[in-house]
C-alpha positions in Angstrom: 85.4 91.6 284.4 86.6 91.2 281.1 85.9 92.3 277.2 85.6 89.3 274.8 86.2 91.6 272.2 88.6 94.9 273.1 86.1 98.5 273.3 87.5 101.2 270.4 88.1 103.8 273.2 90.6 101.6 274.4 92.4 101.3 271.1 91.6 105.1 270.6 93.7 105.7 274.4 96.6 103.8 273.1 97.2 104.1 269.3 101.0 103.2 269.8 100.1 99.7 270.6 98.9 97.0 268.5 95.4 95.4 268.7 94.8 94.1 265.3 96.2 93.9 261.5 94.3 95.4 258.4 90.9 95.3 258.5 91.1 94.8 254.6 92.7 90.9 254.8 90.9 87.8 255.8 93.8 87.3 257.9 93.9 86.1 261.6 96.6 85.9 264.3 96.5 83.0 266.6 98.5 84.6 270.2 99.1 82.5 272.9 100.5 83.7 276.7 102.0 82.5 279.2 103.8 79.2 278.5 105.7 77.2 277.9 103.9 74.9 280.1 104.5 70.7 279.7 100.7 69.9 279.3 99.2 72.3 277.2 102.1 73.9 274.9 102.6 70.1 273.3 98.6 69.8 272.8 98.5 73.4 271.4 101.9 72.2 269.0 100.3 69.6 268.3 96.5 71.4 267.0 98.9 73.6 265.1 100.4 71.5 263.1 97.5 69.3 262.6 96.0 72.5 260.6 98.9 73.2 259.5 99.3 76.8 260.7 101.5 79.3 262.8 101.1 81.2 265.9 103.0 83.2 268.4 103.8 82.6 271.6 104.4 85.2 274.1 106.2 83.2 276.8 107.3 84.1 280.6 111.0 83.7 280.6 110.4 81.2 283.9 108.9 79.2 282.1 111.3 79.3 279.5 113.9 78.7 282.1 112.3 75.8 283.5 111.1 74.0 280.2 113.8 75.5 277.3 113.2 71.9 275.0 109.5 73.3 274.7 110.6 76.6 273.8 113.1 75.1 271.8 110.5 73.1 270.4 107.9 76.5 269.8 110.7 77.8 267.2 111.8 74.5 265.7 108.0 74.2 264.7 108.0 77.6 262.8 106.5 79.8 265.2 107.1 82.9 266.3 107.9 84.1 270.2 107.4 87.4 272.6 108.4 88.6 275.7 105.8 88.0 278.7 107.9 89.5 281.1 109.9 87.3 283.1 107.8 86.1 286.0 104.5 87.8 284.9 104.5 90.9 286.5 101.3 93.2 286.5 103.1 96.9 285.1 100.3 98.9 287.6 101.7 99.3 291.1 105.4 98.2 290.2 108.3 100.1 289.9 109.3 101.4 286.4 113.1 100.0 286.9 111.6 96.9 288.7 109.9 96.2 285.2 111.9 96.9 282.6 114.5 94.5 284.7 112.1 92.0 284.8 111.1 92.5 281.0 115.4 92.1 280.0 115.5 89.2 282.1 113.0 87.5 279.8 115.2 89.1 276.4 118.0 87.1 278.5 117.1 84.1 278.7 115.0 83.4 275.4 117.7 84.5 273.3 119.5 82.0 275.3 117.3 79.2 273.8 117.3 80.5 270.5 114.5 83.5 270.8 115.2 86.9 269.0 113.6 90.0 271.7 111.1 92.5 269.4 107.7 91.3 270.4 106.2 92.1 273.9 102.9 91.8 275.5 102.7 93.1 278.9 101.0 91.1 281.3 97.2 91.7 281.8 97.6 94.2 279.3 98.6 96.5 282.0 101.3 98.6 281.8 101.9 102.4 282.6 102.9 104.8 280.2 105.6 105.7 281.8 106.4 102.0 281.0 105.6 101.5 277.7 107.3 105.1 276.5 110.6 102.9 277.9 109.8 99.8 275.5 110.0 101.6 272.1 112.4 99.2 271.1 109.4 96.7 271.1 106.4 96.2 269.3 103.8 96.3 271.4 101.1 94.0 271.0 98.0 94.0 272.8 94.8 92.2 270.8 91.1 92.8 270.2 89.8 89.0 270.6 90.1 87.6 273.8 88.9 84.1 274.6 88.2 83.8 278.0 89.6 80.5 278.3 91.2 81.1 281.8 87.6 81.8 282.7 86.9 78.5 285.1 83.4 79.4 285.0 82.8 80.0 281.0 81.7 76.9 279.8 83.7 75.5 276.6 81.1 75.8 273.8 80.4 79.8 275.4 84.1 80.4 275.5 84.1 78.8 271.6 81.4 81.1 270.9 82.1 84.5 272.2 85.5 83.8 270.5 84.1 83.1 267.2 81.9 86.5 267.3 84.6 88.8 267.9 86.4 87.8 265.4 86.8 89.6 262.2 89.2 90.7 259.8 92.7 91.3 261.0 92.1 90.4 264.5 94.5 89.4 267.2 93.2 86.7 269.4 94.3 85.5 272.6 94.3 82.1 274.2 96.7 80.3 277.0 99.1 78.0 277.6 98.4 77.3 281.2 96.7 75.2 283.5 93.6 77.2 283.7 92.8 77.4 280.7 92.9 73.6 279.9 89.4 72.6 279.6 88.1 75.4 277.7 91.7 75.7 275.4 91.2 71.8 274.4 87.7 72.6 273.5 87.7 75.6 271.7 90.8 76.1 269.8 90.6 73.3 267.3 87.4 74.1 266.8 88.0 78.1 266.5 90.7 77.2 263.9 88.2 74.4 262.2 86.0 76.9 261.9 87.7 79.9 261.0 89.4 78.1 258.0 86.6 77.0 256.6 85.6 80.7 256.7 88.4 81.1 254.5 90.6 82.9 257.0 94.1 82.6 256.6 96.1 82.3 260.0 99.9 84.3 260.5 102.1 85.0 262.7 102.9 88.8 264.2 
């Protein structure tokens, strides 16, 4: 079970975190997790710059290991990148220390390629408090749009539409750079950002 759009209570629970930018802009911020990846990071470079907009890119520092000319490529392009944690780890049910390593790991190595650390977005959105209270030096950023695109059994006009009705002012919306994600991220996303423009919504990074 997921929320296409992030509950209030949620955002009431955690007001140190942050799920969305002023309410008072027509501004949006495009987020992507989990890459770099070889097939969909070029296509969603590529959709990007085709618009003619930015996004960021919260990336798992494997995959930045394994694929640094994409990453490279991600802030030669103008965009903006954040700490995923290093191989993805879920914050419930691990080890405070065990995290935060795994979280420095990922600093390591994208500042190794050219990344600055400030930005981090924990894995499923789930991450203690104990956790969290040890990130201050981070921004935080959670969102309140989530696609659903790694949802193998959303169809691609649903995951397209669900997308497009959470969305308002100042949100924060998620898609993904990975494999599962493909068929509904090559439908939707030019399309969200087709659609959105002509809105008159102005995309940013964080």
């Amino acid at each position: 079970m997921y929320w296409h759009r992030t509950p209030l209570l949620l955002q009431w629970l955690y007001p140190g975190l942050e799920w969305h930018g002023s309410r008072k802009e027509k501004v949006l911020y495009l987020t992507f997790d989990d890459g770099p990846v070889p097939d969909e990071t070029p296509f969603i470079l590529e959709t990007l710059n085709t618009f003619e907009i930015s996004a960021t890119f919260f990336c798992v520092g494997d995959n930045v290991r394994r694929y640094p000319d994409l990453y490279q490529r991600i802030l030669k392009e103008g965009h903006r990148t954040g700490n995923h944690t290093m191989n993805h780890v879920k914050g419930w049910g691990t080890d405070t220390s065990q995290y935060l390593r795994n979280v420095n790991a990922c600093d390591e190595v994208m500042e190794e390629n050219g990344g600055k650390p400030g930005l981090f977005r924990p894995p499923y959105g789930k991450a203690t408090r104990k956790q969290l209270r040890h990130l201050k030096g981070y921004r935080v950023i959670m969102w309140d749009v989530l696609s659903g695109d790694f949802d193998e059994s959303l169809p691609p006009g649903e995951c397209l539409e669900k997308t497009i009705k959470s969305t308002s002012n100042g949100s924060i919306i998620i898609f993904h750079d990975n494999v599962k994600a493909h068929e509904r991220l090559r439908y939707a996303l030019p399309e969200f950002i087709r659609i959105m423009l002509e809105r008159g919504f102005e995309f940013r990074t964080i």
